[in-house]
matplotlib code that plots the C-alpha trace (Angstrom):
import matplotlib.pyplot as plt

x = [108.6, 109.7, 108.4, 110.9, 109.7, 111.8, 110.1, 112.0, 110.2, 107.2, 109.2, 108.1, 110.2, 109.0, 110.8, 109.5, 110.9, 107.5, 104.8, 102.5, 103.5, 104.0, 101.4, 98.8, 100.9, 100.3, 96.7, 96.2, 98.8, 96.0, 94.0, 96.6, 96.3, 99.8, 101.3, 103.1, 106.3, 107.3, 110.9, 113.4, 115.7, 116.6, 116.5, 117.6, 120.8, 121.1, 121.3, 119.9, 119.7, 118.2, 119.1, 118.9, 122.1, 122.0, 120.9, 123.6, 123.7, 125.8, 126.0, 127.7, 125.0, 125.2, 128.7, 128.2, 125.5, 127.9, 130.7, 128.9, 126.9, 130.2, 132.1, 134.5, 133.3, 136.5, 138.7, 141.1, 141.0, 143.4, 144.2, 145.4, 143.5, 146.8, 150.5, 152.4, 153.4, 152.3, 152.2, 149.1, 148.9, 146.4, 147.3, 145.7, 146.1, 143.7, 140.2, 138.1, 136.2, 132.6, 131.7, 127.9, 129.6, 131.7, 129.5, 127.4, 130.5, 131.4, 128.0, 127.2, 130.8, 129.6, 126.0, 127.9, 130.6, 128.2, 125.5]
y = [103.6, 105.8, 106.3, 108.5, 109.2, 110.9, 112.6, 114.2, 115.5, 112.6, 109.7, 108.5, 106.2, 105.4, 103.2, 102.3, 100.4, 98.4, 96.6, 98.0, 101.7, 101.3, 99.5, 102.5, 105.2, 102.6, 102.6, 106.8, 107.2, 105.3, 109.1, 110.1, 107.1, 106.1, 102.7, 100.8, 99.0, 97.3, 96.9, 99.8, 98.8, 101.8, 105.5, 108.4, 106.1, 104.0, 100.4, 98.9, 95.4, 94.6, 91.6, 89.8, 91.0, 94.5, 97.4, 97.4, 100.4, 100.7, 103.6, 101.0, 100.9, 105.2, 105.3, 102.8, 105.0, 108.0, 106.6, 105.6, 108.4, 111.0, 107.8, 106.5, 103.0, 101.8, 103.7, 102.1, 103.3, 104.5, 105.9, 109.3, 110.7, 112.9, 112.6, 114.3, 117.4, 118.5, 121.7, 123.0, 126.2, 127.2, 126.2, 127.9, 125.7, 123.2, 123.0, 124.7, 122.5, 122.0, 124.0, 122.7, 118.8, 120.0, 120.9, 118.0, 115.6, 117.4, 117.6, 113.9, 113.3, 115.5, 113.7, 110.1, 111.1, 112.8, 110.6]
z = [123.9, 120.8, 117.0, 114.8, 111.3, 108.6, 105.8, 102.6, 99.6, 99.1, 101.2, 104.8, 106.8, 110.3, 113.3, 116.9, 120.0, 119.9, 117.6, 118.8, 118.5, 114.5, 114.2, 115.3, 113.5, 110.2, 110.8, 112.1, 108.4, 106.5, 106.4, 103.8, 101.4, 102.0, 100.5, 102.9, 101.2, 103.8, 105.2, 104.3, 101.4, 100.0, 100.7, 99.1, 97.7, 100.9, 100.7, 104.1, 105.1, 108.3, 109.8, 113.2, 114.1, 113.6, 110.3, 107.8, 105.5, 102.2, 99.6, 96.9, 94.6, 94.9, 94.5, 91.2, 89.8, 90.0, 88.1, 85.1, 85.5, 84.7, 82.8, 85.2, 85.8, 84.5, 86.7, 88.9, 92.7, 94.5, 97.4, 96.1, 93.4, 92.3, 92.4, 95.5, 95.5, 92.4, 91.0, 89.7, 87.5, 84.8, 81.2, 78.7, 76.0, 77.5, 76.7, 78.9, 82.0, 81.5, 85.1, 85.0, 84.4, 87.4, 89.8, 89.6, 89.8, 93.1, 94.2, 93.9, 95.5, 98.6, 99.2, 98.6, 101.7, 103.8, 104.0]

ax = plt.figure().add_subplot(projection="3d")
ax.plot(x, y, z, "-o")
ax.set_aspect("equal")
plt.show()
């Protein structure tokens, strides 16, 4: 028999191999005027679907959220985001990158692939 229970920030998710075990950590939790919203859908940006077969868990929703977020919802994919041997070098008669905008777009790119 096992319980594993994840907590981040004000979230609780608990699991066990039996009934009965969640069961008495749902009542010993009651002490701390939780609210118990039943099956997992989402957490922290994960879809999950739990189904006879087997959990299912899909960041889509995320992964929507961040393109309109930085206005790319209309971008094509692809599975190279840059021409081939390319040639970068600075060019200083382009406007300047936002770095705050930047570091949040490569932030929410790192969470979304290693989640």
């Amino acid at each position: 028999m096992f319980l594993t229970i994840v907590l981040y920030v004000d979230d609780l998710i608990f699991m066990g191999s039996n009934d009965a075990a969640v069961a008495n950590f749902k009542e010993e939790m009651k002490e701390f005027e939780i609210i118990y919203l039943g099956l997992l859908r989402y957490f922290l940006g994960i879809k999950v679907q739990q189904l006879e077969h087997g959990i299912f868990i899909s960041q889509s929703k995320y992964a929507e959220i961040i393109l309109k977020r930085f206005w790319m919802e209309t971008c094509k994919p692809t599975p190279t985001p840059t021409a081939m041997g390319i040639k970068l070098r600075k060019d200083d008669s382009m406007k300047s990158v936002n770095p705050t905008l930047y570091k949040s777009i490569v932030g929410s790119l790192m969470y979304l692939t290693t989640t």
